[in-house]
DRENKE-750744 format. One record per residue (C-alpha): residue number from 1; residue in one letter; x, y, z. Coordinates in nm, 2 decimals. Each point is the difference from the previous one (the first is absolute). Layout:
// residues N
+-----+------+--------+--------+--------+
: pos : code :      u :      v :      w :
+-----+------+--------+--------+--------+
: NUM :    a :      X :      Y :      Z :
...
+-----+------+--------+--------+--------+
This chain:
// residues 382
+-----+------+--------+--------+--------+
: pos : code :      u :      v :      w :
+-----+------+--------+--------+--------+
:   1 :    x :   2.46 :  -0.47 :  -1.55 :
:   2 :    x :  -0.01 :   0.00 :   0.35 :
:   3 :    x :  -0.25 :   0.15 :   0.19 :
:   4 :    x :  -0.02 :   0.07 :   0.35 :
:   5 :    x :  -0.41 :  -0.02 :   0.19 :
:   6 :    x :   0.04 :   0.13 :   0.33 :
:   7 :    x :  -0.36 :  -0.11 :   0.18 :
:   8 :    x :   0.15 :   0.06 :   0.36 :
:   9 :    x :  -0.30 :   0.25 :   0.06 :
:  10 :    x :  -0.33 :  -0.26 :  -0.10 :
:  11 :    x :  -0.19 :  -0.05 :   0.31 :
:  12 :    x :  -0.31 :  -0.20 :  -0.05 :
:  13 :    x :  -0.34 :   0.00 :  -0.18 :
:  14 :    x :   0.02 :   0.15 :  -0.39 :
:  15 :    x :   0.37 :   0.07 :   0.04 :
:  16 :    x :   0.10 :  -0.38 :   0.03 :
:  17 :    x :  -0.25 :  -0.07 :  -0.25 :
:  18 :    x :   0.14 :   0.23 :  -0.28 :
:  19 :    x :   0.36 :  -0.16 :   0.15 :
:  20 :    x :  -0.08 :  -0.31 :  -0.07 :
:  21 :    x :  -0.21 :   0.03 :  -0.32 :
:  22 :    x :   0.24 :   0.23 :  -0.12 :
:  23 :    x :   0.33 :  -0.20 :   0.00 :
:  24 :    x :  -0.18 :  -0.35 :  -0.04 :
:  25 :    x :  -0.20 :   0.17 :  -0.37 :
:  26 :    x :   0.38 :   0.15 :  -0.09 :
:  27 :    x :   0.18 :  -0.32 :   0.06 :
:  28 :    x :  -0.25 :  -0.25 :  -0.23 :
:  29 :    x :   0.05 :   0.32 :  -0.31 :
:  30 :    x :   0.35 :   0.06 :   0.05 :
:  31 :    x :   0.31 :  -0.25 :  -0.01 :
:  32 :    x :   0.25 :   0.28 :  -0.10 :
:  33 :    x :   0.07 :   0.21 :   0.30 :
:  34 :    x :   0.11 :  -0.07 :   0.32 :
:  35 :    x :  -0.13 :   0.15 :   0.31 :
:  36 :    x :   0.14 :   0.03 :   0.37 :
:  37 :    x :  -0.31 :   0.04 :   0.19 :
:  38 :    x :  -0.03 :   0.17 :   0.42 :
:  39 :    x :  -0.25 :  -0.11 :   0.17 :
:  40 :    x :  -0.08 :  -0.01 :   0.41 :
:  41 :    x :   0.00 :  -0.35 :   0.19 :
:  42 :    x :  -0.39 :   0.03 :   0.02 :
:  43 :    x :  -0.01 :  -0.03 :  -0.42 :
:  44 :    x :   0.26 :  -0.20 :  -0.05 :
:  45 :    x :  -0.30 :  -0.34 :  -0.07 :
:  46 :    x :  -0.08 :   0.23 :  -0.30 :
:  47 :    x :   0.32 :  -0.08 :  -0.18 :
:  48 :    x :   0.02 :  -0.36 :   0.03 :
:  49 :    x :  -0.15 :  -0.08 :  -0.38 :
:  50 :    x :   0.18 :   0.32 :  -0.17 :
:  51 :    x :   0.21 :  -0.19 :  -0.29 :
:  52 :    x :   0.40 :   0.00 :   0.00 :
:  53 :    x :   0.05 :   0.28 :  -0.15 :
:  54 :    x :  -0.11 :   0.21 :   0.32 :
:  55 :    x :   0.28 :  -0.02 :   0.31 :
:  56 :    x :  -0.20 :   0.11 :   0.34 :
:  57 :    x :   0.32 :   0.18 :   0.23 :
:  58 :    x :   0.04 :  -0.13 :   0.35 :
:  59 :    x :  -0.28 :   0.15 :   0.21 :
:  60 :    x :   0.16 :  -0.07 :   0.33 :
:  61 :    x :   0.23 :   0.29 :  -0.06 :
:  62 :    x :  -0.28 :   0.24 :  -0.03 :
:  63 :    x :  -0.11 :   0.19 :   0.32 :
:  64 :    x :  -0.40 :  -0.05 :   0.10 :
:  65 :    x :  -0.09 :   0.32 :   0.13 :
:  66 :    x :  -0.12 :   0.22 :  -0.22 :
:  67 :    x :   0.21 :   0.33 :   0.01 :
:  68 :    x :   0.35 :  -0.26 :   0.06 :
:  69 :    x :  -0.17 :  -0.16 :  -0.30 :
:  70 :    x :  -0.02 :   0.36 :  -0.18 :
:  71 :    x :   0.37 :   0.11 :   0.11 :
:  72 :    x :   0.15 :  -0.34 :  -0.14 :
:  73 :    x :  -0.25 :   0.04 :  -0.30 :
:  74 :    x :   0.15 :   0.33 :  -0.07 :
:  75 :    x :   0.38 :  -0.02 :   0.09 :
:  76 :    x :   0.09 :  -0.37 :   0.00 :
:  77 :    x :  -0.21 :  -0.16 :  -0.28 :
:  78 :    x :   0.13 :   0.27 :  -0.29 :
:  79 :    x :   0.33 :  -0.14 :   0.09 :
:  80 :    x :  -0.12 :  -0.38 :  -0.05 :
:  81 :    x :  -0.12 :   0.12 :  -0.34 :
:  82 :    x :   0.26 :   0.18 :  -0.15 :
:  83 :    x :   0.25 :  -0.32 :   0.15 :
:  84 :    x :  -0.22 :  -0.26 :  -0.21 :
:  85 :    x :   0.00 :   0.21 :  -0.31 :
:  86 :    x :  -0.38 :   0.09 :  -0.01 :
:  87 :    x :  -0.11 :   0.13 :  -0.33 :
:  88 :    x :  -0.29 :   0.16 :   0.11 :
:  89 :    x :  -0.24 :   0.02 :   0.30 :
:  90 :    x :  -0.34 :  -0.03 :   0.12 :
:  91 :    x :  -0.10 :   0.11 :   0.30 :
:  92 :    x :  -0.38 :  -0.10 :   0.14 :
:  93 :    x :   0.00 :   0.24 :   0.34 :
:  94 :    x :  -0.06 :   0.34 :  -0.19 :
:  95 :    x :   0.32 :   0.14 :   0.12 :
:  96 :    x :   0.28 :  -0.02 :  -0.25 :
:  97 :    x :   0.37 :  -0.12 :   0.12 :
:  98 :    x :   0.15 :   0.34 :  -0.06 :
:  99 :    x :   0.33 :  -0.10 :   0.11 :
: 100 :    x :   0.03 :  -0.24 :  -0.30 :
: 101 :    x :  -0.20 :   0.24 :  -0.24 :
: 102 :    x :   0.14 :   0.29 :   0.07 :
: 103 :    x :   0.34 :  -0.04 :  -0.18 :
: 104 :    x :  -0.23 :  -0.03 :  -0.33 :
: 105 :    x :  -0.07 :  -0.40 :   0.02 :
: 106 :    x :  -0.35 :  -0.11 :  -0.11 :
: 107 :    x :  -0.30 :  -0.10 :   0.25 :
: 108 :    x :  -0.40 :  -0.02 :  -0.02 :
: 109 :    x :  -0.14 :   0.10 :   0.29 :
: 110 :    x :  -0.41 :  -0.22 :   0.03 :
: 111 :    x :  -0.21 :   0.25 :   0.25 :
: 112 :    x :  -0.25 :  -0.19 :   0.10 :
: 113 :    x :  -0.16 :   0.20 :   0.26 :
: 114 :    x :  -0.16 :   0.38 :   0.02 :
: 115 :    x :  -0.13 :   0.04 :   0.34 :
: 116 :    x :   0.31 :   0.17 :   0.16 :
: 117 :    x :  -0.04 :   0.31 :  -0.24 :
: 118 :    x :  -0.39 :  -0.05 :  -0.06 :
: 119 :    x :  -0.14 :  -0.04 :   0.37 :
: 120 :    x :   0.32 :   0.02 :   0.24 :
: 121 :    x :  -0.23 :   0.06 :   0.27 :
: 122 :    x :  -0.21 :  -0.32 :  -0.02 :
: 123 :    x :   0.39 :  -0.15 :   0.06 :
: 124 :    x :   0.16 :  -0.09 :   0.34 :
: 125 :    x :   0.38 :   0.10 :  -0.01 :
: 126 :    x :   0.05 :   0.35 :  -0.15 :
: 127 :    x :   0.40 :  -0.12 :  -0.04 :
: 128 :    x :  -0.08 :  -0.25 :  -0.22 :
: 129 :    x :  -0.22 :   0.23 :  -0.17 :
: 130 :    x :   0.25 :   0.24 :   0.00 :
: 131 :    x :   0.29 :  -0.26 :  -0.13 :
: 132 :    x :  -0.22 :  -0.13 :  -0.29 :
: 133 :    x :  -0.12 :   0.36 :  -0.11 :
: 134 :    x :   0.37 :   0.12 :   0.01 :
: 135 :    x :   0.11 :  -0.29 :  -0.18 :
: 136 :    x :  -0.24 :   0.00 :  -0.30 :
: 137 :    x :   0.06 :   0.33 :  -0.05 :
: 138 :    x :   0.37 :  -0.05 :  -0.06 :
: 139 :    x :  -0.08 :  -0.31 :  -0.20 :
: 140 :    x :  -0.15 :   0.20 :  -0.25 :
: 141 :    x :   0.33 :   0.13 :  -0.07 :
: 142 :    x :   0.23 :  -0.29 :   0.05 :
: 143 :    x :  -0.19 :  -0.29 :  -0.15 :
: 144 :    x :  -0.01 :  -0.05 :  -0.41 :
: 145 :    x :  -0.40 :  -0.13 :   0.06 :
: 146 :    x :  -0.23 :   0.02 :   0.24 :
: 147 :    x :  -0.30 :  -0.27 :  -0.01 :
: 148 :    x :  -0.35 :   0.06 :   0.14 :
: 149 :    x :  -0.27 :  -0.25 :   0.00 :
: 150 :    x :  -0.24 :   0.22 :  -0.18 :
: 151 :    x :  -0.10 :   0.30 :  -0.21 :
: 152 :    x :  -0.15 :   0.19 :   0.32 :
: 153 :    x :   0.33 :  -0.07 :   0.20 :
: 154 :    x :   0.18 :   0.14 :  -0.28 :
: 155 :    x :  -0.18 :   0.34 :   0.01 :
: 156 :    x :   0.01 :   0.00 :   0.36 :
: 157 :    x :   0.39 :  -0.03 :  -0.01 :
: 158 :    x :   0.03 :   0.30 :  -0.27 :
: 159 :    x :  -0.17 :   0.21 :   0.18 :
: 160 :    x :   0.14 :  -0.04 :   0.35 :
: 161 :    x :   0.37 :  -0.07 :  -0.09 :
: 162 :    x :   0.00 :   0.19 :  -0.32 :
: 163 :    x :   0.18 :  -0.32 :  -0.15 :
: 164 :    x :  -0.02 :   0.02 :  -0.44 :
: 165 :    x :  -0.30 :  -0.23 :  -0.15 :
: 166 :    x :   0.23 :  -0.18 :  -0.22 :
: 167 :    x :   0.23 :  -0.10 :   0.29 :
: 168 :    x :  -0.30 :  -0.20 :   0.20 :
: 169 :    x :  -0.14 :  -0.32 :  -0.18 :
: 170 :    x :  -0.29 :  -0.18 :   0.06 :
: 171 :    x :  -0.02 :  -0.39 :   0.17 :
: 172 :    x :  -0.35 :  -0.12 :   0.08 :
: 173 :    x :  -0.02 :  -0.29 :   0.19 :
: 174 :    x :  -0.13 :  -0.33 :  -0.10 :
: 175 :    x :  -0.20 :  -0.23 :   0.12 :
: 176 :    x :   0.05 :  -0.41 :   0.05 :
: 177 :    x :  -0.28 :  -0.14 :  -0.21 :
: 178 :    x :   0.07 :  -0.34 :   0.07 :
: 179 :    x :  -0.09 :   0.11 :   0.38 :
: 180 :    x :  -0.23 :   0.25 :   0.02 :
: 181 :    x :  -0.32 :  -0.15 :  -0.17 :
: 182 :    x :  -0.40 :  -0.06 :   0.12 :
: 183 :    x :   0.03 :  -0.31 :   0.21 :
: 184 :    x :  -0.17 :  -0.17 :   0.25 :
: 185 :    x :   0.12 :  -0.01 :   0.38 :
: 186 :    x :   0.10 :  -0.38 :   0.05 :
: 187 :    x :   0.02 :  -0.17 :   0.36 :
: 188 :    x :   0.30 :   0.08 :   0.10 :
: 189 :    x :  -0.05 :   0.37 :  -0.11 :
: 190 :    x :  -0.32 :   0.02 :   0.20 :
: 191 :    x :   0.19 :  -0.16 :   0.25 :
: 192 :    x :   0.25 :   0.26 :   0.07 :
: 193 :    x :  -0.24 :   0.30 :  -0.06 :
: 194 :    x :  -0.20 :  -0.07 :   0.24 :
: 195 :    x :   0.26 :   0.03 :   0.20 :
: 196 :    x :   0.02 :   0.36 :  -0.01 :
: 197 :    x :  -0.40 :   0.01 :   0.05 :
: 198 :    x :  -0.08 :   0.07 :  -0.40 :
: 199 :    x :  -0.33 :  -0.12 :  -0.07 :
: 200 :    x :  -0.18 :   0.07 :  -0.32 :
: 201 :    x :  -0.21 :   0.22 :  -0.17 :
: 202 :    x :   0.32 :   0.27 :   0.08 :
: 203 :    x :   0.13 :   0.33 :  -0.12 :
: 204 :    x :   0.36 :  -0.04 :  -0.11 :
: 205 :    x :   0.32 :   0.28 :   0.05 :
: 206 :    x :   0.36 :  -0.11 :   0.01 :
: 207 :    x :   0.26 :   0.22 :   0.11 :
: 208 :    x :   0.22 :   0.06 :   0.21 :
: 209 :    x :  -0.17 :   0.19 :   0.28 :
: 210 :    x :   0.17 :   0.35 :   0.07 :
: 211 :    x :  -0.17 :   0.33 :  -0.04 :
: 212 :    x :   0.01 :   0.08 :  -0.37 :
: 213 :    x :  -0.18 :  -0.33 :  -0.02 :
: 214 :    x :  -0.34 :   0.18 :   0.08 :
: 215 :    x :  -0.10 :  -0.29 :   0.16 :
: 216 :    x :  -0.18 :   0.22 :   0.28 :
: 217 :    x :  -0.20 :   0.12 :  -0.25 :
: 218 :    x :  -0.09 :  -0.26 :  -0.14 :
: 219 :    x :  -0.11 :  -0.18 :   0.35 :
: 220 :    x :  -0.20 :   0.33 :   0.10 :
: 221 :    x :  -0.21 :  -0.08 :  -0.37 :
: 222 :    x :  -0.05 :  -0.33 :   0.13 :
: 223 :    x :  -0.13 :   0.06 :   0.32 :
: 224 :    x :  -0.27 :   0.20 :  -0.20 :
: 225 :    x :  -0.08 :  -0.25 :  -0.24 :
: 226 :    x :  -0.04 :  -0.25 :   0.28 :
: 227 :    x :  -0.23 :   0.22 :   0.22 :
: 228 :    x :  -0.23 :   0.12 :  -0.33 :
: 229 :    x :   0.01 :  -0.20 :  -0.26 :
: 230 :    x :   0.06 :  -0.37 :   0.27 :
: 231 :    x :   0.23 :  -0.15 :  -0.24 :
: 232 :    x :   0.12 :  -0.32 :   0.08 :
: 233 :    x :   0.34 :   0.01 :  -0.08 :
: 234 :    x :   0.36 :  -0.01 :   0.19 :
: 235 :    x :   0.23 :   0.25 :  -0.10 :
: 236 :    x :   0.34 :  -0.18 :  -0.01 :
: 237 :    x :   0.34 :   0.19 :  -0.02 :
: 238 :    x :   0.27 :  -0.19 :  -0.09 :
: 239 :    x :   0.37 :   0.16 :   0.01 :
: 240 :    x :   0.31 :   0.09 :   0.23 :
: 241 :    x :  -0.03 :   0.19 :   0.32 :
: 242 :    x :   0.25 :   0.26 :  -0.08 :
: 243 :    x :  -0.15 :   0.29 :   0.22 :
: 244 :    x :  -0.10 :  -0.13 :   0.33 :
: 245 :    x :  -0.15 :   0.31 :   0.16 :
: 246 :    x :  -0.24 :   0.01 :  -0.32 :
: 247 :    x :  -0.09 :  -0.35 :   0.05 :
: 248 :    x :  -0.07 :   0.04 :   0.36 :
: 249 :    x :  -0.20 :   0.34 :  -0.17 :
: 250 :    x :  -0.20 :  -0.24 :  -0.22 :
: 251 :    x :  -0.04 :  -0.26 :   0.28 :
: 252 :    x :  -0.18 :   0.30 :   0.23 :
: 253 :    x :  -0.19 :   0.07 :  -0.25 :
: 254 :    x :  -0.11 :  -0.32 :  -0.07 :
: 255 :    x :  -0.14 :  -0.06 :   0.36 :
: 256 :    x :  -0.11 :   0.31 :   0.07 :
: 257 :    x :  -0.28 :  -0.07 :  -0.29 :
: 258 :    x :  -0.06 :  -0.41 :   0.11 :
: 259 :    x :   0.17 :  -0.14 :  -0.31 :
: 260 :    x :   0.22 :  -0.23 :   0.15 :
: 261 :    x :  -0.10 :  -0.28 :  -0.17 :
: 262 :    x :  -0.09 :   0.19 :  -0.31 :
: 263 :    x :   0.34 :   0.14 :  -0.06 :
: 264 :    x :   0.28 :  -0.21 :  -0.01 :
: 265 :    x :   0.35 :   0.11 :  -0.07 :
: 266 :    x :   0.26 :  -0.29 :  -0.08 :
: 267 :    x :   0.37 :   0.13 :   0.01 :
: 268 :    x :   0.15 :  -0.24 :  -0.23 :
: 269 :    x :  -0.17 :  -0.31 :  -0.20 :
: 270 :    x :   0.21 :  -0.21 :  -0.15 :
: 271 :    x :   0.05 :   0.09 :  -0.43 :
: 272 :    x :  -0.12 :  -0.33 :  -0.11 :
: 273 :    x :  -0.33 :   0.07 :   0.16 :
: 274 :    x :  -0.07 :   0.32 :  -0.18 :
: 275 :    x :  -0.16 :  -0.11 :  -0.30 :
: 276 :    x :  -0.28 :  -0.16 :   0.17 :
: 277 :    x :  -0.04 :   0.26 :   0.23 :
: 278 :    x :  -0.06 :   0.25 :  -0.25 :
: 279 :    x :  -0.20 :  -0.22 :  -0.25 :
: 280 :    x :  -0.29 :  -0.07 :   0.26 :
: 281 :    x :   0.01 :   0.35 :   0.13 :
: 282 :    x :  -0.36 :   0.15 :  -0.10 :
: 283 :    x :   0.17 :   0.33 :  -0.11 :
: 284 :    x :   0.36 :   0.18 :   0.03 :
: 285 :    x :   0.07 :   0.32 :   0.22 :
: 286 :    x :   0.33 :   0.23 :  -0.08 :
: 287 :    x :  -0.03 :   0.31 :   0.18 :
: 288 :    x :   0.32 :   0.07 :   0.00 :
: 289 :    x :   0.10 :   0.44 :  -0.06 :
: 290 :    x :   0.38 :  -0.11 :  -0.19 :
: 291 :    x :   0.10 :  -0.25 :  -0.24 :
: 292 :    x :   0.26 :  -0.03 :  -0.23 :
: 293 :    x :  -0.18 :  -0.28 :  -0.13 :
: 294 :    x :  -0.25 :  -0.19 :   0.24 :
: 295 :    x :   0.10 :  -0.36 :  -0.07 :
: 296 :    x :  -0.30 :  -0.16 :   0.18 :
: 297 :    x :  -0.27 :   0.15 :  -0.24 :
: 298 :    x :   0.14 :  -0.20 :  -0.28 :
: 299 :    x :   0.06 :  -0.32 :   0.15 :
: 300 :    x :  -0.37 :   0.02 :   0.16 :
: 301 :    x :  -0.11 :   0.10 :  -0.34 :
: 302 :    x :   0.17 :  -0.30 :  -0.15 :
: 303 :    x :  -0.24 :  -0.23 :   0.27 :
: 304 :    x :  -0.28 :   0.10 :  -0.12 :
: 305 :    x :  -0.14 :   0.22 :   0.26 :
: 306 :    x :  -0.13 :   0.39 :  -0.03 :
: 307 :    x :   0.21 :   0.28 :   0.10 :
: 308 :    x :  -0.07 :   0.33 :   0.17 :
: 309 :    x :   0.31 :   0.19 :   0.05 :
: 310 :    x :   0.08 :   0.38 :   0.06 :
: 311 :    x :  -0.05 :   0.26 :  -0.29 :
: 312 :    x :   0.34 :   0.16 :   0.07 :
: 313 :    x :   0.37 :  -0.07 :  -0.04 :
: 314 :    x :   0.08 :  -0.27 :  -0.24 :
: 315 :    x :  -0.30 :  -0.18 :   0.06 :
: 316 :    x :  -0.20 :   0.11 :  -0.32 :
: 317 :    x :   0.30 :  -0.05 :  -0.20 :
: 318 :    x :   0.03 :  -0.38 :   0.12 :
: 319 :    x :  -0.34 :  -0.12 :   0.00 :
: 320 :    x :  -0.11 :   0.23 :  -0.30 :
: 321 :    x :  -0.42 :  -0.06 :  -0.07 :
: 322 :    x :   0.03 :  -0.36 :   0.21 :
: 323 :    x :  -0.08 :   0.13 :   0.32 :
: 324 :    x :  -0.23 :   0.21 :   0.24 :
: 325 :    x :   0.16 :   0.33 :   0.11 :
: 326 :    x :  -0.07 :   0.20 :   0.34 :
: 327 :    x :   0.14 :   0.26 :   0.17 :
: 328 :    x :   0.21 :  -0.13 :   0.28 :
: 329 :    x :   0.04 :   0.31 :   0.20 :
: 330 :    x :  -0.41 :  -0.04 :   0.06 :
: 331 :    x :  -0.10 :  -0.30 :   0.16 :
: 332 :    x :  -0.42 :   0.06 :  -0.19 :
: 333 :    x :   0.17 :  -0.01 :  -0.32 :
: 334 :    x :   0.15 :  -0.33 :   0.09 :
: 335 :    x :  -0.34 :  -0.12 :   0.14 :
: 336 :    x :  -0.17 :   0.08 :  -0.31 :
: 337 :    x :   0.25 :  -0.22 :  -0.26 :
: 338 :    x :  -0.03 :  -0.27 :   0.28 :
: 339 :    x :  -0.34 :   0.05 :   0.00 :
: 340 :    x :  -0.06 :   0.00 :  -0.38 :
: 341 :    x :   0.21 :  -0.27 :  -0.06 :
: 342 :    x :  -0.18 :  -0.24 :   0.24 :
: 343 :    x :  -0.33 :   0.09 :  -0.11 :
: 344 :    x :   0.08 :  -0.06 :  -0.39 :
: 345 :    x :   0.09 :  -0.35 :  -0.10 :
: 346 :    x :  -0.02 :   0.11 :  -0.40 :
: 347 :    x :   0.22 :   0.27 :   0.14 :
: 348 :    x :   0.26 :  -0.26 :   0.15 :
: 349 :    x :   0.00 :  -0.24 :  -0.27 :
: 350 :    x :   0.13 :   0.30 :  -0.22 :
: 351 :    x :   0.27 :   0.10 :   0.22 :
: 352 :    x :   0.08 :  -0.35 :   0.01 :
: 353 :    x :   0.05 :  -0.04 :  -0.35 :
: 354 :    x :   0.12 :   0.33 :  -0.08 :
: 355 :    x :   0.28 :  -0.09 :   0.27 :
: 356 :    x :   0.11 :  -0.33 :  -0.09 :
: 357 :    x :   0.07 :   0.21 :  -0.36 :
: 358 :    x :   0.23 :   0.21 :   0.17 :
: 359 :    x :   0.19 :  -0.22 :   0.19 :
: 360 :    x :   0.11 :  -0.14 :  -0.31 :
: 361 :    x :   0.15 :   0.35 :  -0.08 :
: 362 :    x :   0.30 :  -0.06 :   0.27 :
: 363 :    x :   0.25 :  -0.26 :  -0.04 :
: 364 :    x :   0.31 :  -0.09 :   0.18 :
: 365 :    x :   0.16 :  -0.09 :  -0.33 :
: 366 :    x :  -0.08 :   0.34 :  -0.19 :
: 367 :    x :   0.19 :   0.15 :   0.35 :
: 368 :    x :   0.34 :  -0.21 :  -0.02 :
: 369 :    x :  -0.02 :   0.07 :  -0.39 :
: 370 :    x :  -0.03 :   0.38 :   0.05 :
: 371 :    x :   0.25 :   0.06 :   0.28 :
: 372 :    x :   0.25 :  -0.20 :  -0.26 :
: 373 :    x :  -0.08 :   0.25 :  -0.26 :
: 374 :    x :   0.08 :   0.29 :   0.26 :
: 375 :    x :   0.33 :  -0.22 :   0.11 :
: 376 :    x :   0.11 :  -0.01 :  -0.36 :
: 377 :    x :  -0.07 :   0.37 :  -0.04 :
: 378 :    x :   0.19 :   0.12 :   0.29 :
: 379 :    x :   0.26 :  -0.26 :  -0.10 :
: 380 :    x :   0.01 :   0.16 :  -0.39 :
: 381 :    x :   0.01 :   0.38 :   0.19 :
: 382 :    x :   0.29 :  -0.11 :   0.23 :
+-----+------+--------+--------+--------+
């Protein structure tokens, strides 16, 4: 069988990383199919190990702006598919390829986001909002599956699009074990963080920064930990500018209350350096108001190091008993899980061990296995 993966859509952060993981876990398991993979010029380095049985198509051909990128997306690449003989398709950008499923042919459509039908006006561009909304709608129709990244997205998706349960299929992601493991920050590690001005003891959040993110929240709950309860620690946010005007928002903040050199927001670190910057964190922030999964808690959990993390959206269903919930709408309720955290050691050791547990619980490998079994049941319905 051949099957098309059309990952024109990945951007950065945990899109390239299910991207990657993804196809690199389903070529060690299979050896049987072949795939013809789509990705943009900036992820073309994650395809240079895939094995021989996966054929990337020349990305020069592909326009880089994003709604060129849609129009060829929707109109040009259906025809590339259907010339090649595709079997069946996958599609990673939550908006199915209705031109080539329409006449009846089989595609999964992977919807890895919620935000645009959740909180659409934490978002930027209401046309993107607009396009994306429109087009899972639709999908819901035209594609033979739909996959969400968990049991919350799932409901969220029934009830707003009003799609059948036994259409949408669960994929959690996994998490790189081999990586994302206590460990020590060596010299060159050190090295580079300091860089950025991270100095420990710190409070840890990684994400990328845009509204939904909370991270405005979370600074105001920090500003009242520092002035009562004088605890020494940096907050550190690691992750993407993707909303400038926020950060400039969060930057106001910020000096508006003194905390210049308390607060100290990244952009981008390098992946390698991850690991060690979680695993010397003193505890782990996630104050984010929508997941549809909330990578970051696991691999933090898989350092070592406690997590607090907001008591709605997926969150609970994630991080289960191995974390410290809040409220993230009330900046108090996130003092008071920072608070208790940092005051408990006995406290921390548990989440610590009670997190390293459920780590183990996602895997990479169970993933590529389960989106096989949904290829082959497509595949069997076709």
């Amino acid at each position: 069988m051949l099957i098309g993966i059309d990952a024109l859509a990945i951007g950065f952060s945990g899109g390239r990383t299910f991207l990657r993981n993804l196809l690199s876990h389903i070529g060690r398991i299979d050896n049987t199919n072949r795939y013809l993979v789509f990705v943009s010029s900036r992820n073309l380095f994650l395809m240079s190990a895939l094995p021989s049985n996966f054929e990337v198509w020349n990305v020069d051909s592909v326009p880089s702006r994003r709604w060129s990128r849609a129009l060829w997306e929707q109109f040009k690449l259906p025809l590339i598919l259907r010339k090649a003989s595709v079997d069946l398709v996958i599609t990673l950008g939550s908006v199915d390829l209705f031109a080539y499923s329409m006449p009846g042919l089989p595609t999964i459509v992977v919807i890895q986001l919620n935000q645009n039908w959740m909180v659409p006006y934490m978002l930027s561009s209401r046309l993107r909002n607009w396009y994306l909304n429109a087009g899972v709608r639709l999908s819901c129709s035209t594609a033979s599956k739909i996959v969400v990244m968990s049991n919350t997205a799932k409901r969220e998706l029934i009830e707003t699009f009003g799609v059948r349960p036994d259409k949408v299929q669960v994929l959690y992601y996994g998490l790189d074990s081999s990586l994302f493991k206590p460990q020590a920050v060596n010299r060159e590690t050190h090295a580079e963080l300091s860089t950025y001005g991270v100095r420990e003891p710190y409070i840890l959040s990684i994400s990328s920064v845009t509204r939904y993110k909370n991270h405005l929240n979370l600074i105001k709950a920090y500003a009242r930990l520092k002035a009562d309860h004088r605890i020494p620690h940096q907050l550190v946010i690691v992750g993407a500018i993707d909303q400038s005007a926020y950060y400039q928002e969060l930057i106001g903040y910020v000096e508006s209350e003194d905390l210049t050199a308390d607060v100290i927001i990244t952009d981008f670190i390098p992946h390698e350096y991850l690991p060690a910057l979680y695993s010397n964190a003193a505890l782990y922030v996630f104050p984010s108001l929508c997941e549809t999964f909330g990578m970051t808690q696991i691999e933090a959990m898989a350092c070592g190091i406690p997590v607090i993390t907001s008591n709605v959206s997926v969150m609970p269903e994630i991080c289960g008993d191995a974390a410290v919930y809040f409220d993230p709408y009330d900046p108090d309720s996130i003092v008071e899980a920072i608070s208790t955290v940092l005051q408990n050691e006995e406290l921390q050791k548990e989440l610590s061990i009670s997190g390293l547990e459920r780590a183990k619980l996602f895997s990479w490998e169970k993933n590529a296995v389960r989106m096989l079994q949904i290829v082959e049941a497509v595949a069997g319905e076709s």
